[in-house]
N, C-alpha and C positions, 0 to 999 in steps of 0.2 A: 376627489377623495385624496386626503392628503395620509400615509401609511409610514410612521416612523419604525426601523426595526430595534428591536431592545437587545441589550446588550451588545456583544462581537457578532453583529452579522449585519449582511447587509442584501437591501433587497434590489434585483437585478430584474432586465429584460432581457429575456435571452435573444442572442441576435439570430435571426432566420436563417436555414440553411438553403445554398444555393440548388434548385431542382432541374437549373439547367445552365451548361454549359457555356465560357464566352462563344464558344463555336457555333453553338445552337444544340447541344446532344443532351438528350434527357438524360436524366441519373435519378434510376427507382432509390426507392429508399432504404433497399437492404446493400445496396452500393453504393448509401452517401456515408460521411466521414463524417462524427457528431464533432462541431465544430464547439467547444467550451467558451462561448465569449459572449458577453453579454454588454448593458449598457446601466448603470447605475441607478435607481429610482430613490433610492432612500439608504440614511447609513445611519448606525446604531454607535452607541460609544465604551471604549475600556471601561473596566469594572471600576478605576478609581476618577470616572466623569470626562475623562478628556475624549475629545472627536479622532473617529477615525481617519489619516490620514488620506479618504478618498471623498467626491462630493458628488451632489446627483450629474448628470450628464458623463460622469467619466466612462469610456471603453474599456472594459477590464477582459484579460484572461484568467480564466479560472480554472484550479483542478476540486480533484477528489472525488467521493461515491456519494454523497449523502449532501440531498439538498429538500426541500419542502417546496412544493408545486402551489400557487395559488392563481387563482383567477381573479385581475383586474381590471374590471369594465371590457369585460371579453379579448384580455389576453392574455397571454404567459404570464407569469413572473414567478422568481425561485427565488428563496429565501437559501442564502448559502452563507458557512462559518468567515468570519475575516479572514482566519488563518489559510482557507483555501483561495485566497484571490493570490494570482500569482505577479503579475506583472500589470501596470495599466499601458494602454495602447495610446501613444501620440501620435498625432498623424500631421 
């Protein structure tokens, strides 16, 4: 299924959060730390046609409150504005 987003936004997988430790110590989930980072599925374009500056596979951080939850082929994905992606991750 191929999902292009429309206009400034772009659609993400959110990256899973760790449930346990490199030590080995579980961490409930009212004591994990929601990690805002995600990994690129699809990107939408400025209002006057040009591509946004990110592409699928890239590792982004992201802020803000407001994002839109969908389910693709059973799993995650957020639909979040460009303007909240904050930095991409190079590894």
């Amino acid at each position: 299924m191929i999902i292009r987003p429309i206009g400034e936004r772009v659609l993400i997988k959110a990256v899973k959060k760790a449930e346990v430790t490199e030590s080995g110590i579980f961490i409930p989930d009212s004591a994990q730390e929601e990690k805002k980072e995600g990994i690129v599925v699809g990107v939408g374009t400025f209002e006057d046609g040009k591509t946004l500056p990110l592409k699928a596979g890239d590792h982004i951080i992201y802020g803000g409150y407001r994002s839109d939850e969908v389910d693709v082929e059973g799993e995650k994905h957020l639909f979040i504005d460009f303007k909240d992606v904050l930095a991409v991750v190079e590894e």
